[in-house]
C-alpha positions as CSV (number, residue, x, y, z in Angstrom):
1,X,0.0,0.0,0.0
2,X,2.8,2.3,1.0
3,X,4.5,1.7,-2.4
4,X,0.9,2.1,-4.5
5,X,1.1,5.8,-2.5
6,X,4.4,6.7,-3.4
7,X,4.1,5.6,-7.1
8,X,0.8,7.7,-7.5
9,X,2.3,10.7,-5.8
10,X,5.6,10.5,-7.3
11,X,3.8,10.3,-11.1
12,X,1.6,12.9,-9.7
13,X,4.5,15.1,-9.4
14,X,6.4,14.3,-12.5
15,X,3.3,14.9,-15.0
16,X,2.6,18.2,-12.9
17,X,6.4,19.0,-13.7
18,X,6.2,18.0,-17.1
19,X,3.4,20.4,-17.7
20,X,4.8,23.6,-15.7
21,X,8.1,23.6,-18.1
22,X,6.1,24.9,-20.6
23,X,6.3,28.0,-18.6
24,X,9.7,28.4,-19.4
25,X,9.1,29.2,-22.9
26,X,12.2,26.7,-24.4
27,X,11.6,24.3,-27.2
28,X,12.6,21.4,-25.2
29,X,9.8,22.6,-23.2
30,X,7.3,21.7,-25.3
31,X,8.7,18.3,-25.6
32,X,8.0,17.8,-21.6
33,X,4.9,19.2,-21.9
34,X,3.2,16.2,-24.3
35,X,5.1,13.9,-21.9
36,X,3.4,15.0,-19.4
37,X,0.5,11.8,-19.4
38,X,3.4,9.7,-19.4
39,X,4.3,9.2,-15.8
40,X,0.4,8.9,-14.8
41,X,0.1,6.1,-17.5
42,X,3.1,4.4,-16.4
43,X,1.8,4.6,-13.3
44,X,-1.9,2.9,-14.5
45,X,0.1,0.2,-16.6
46,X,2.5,-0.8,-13.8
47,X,0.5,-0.7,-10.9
48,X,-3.0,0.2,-11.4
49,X,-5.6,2.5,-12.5
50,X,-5.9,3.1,-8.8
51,X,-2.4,4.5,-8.9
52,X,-3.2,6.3,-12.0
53,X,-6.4,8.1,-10.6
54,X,-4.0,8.9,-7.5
55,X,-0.8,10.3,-9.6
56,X,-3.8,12.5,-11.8
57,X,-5.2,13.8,-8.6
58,X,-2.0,14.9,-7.1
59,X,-1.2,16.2,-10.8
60,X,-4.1,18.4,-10.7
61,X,-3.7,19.8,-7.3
62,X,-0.5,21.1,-7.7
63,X,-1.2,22.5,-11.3
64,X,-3.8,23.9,-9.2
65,X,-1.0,25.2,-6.4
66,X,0.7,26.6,-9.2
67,X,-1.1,28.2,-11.8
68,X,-4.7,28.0,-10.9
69,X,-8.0,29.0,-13.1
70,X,-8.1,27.9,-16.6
71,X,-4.9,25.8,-16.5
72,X,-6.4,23.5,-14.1
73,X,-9.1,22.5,-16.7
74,X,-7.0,22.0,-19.5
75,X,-4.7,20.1,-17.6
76,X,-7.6,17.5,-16.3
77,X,-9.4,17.5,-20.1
78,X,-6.3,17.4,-22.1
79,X,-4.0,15.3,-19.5
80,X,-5.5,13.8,-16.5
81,X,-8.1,11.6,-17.6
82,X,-7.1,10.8,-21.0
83,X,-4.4,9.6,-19.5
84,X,-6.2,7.6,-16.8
85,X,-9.0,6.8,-18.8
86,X,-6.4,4.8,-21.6
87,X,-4.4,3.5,-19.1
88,X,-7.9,1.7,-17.6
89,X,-8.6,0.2,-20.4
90,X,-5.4,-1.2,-21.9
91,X,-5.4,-3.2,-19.0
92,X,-8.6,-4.8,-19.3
93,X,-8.8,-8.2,-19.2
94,X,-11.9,-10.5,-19.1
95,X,-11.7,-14.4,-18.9
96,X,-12.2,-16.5,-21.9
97,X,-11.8,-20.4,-22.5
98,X,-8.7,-21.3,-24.1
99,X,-7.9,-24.9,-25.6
100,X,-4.6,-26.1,-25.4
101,X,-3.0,-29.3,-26.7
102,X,-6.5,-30.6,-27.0
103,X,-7.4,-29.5,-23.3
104,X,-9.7,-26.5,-22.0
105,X,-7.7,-23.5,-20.4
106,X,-8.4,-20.7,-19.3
107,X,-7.5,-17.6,-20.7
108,X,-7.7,-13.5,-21.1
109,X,-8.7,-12.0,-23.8
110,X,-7.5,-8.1,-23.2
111,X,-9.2,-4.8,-24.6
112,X,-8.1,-4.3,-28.1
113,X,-4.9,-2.3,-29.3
114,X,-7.2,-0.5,-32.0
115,X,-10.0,-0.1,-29.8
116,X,-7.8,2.1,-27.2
117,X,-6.1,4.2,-30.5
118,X,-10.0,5.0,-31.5
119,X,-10.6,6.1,-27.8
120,X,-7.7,8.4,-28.0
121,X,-8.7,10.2,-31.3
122,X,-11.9,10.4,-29.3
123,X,-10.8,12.1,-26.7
124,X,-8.7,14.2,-28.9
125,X,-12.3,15.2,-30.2
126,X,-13.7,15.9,-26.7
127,X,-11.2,18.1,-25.6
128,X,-12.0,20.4,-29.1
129,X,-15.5,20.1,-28.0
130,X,-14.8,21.3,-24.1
131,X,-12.5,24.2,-25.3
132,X,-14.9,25.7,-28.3
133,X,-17.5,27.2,-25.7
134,X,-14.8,29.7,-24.6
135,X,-14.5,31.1,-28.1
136,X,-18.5,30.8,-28.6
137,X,-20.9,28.7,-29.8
138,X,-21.7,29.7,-33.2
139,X,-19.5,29.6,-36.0
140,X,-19.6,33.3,-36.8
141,X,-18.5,34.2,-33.2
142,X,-16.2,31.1,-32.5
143,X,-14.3,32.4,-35.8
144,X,-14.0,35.9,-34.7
145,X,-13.2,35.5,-31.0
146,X,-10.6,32.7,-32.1
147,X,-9.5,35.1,-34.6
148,X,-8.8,37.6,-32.0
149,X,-6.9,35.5,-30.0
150,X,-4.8,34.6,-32.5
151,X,-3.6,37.7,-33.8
152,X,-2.8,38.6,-30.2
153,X,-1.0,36.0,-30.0
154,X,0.8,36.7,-33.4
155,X,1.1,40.1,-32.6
156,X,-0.7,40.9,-35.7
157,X,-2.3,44.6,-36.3
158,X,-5.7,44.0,-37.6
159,X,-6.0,47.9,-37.5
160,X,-4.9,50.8,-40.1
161,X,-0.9,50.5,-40.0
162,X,-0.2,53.8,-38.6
163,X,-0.2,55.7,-42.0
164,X,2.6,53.7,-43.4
165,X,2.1,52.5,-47.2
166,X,4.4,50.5,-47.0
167,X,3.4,48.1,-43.8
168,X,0.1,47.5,-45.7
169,X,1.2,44.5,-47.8
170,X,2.9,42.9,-44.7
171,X,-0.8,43.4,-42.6
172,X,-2.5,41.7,-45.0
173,X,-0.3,38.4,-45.5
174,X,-0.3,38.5,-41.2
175,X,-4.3,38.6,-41.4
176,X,-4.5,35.6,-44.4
177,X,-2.3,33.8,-42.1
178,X,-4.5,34.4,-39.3
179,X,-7.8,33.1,-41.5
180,X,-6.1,30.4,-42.5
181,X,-5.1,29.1,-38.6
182,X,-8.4,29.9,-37.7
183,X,-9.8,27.5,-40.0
184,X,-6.3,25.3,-39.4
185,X,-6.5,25.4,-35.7
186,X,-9.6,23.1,-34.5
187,X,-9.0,20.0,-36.4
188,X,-4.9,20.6,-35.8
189,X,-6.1,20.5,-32.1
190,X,-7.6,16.9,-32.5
191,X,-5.0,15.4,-34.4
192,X,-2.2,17.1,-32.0
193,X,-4.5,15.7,-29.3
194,X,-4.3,12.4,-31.0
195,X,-1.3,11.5,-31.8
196,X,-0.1,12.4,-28.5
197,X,-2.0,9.9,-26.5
198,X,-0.6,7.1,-29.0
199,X,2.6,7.9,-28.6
200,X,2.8,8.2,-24.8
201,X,0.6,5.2,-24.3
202,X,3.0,3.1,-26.6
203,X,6.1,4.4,-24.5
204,X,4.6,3.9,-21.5
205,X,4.0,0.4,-22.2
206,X,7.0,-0.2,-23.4
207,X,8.7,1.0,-20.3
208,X,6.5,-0.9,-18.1
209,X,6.8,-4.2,-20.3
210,X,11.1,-3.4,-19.8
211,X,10.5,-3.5,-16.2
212,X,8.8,-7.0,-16.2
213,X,5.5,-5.0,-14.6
214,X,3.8,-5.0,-17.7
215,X,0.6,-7.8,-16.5
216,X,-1.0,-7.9,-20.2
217,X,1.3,-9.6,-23.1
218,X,2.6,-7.0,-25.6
219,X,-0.2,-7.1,-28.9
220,X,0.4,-7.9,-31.8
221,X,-0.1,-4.3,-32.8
222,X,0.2,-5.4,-36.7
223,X,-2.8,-7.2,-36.7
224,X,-4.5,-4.0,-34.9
225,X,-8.4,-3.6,-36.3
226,X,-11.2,-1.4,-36.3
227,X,-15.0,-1.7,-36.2
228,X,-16.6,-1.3,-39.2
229,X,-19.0,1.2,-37.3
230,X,-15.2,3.5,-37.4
231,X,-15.3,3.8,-40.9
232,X,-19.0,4.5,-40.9
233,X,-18.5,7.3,-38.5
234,X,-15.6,8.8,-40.9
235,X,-17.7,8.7,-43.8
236,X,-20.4,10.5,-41.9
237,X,-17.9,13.0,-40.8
238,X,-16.5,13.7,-43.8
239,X,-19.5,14.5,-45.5
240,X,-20.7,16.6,-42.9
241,X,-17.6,18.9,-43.1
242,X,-18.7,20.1,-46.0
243,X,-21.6,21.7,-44.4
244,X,-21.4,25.1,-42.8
245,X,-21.8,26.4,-39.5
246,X,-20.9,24.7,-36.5
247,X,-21.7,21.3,-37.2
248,X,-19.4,21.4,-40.3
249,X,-16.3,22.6,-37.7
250,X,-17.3,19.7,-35.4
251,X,-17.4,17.1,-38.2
252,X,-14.1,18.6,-39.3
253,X,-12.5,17.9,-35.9
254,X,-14.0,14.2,-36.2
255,X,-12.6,13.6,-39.3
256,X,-9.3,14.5,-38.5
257,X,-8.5,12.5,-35.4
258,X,-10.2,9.6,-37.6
259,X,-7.7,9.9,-40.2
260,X,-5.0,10.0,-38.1
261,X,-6.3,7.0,-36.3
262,X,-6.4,5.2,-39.5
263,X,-3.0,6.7,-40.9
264,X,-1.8,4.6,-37.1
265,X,-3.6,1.7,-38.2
266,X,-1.8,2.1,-41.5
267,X,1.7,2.3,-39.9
268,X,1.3,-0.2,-37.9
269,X,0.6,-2.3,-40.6
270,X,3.2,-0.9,-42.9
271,X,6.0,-1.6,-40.4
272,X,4.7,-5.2,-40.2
């Protein structure tokens, strides 16, 4: 029990790390920062989800210590619990009967590698959906208040240039740069969203499986399916961007992180 503690608190504290360096404004920063679900699903892989929920808690309170306010939330959507949530699930397990050399055994048949890479492009999706309220929730003011804070964030004068002829040209590439991110931005989100979960599930279980603590056997990852409800939903998606408003910025998101779940599917295959 006393190790199950120090594993969650210690994972706590390295993801809450992880995250803070970004803070410091150095590329390498932003390297630590999408590590950060990696010690709480190292912790879920090699000990429990228990552990896991433990390490996110103590994640979250001292992102709370530290920074406070909006950070908090994006740390729990776009950290905490996809982290804890994927970690759950890879190591799901339910009996199945088994023959071997002609004789019944028992068995465990574990949650699929290509079911968990679905669940992380949805969650990629989710956390689109819980950060598009704070930019509104229409697609005429979600474009403008994005577009806002974007060119603040660009530094880009959306104003007259101060009477000089010459800035003009330069003003209007910054604000067709800005239109395009805006458009660029929400689906980017997903797929950033994504591909990170993959990756830092797939280290994490390889760095539990090193340590012998890995319970599950590693999957056969080039054999990795879909359900055929996946491809459905892509379809659907797809079409549905086309459509304006809204609803065609949300299917945009869902088509992205689809893709990109099938371009891993594809990989994974490829490298077979």
């Amino acid at each position: 029990m006393m190790q199950f503690g120090l594993i969650g608190i210690g994972a706590g504290a390295a993801a809450a790390l992880l995250f803070a360096s970004v803070a410091s404004g150095s590329f390498l920063s932003i390297i630590l920062f999408y590590l950060a679900p990696l010690p709480l699903m190292i912790a879920g892989l090699g000990w429990s989800h228990w552990a896991a929920l433990l390490a996110a808690l103590t994640a979250t309170l001292a992102v709370a210590v530290l920074f406070g306010g909006v950070s908090v939330v994006a740390f729990v959507a776009g950290i905490a619990a996809p982290a804890w949530w994927l970690s759950y699930l890879a190591m799901l397990g339910r009996p199945v009967p088994a023959i071997t050399n002609g004789a019944p055994e028992a068995g465990i048949e574990w949650y699929p590698p290509g079911r968990l890479v679905l669940w992380a492009a949805l969650l990629g999706v989710l956390l689109v959906l819980v950060a598009i309220p704070n930019f509104g929730l229409d697609a005429v003011s979600f474009r403008s208040h994005l577009s806002d804070a974007l060119s603040s964030m660009l530094q880009v004068t959306t104003g007259p240039s101060d009477g000089h002829a010459a800035a003009a040209p330069a003003v209007a590439r910054a604000k067709r740069l800005v239109e395009l991110m805006v458009a660029v931005v929400p689906p980017a989100a997903a797929i950033a969203a994504t591909v990170t979960s993959v990756i830092n599930l797939w280290l994490a279980g390889r760095v539990v499986k090193f340590s012998g603590r890995l319970a599950r056997p590693w999957p056969d990852l080039s054999a990795m399916t879909f359900p055929p409800l996946a491809a459905a939903a892509l379809a659907v998606a797809l079409a549905a961007s086309f459509v304006g408003g809204m609803a065609g910025i949300l299917a945009g998101v869902v088509t992205a992180a689809l893709v990109v779940a099938y371009g891993i599917l594809g990989f994974a295959v490829l490298h077979a």
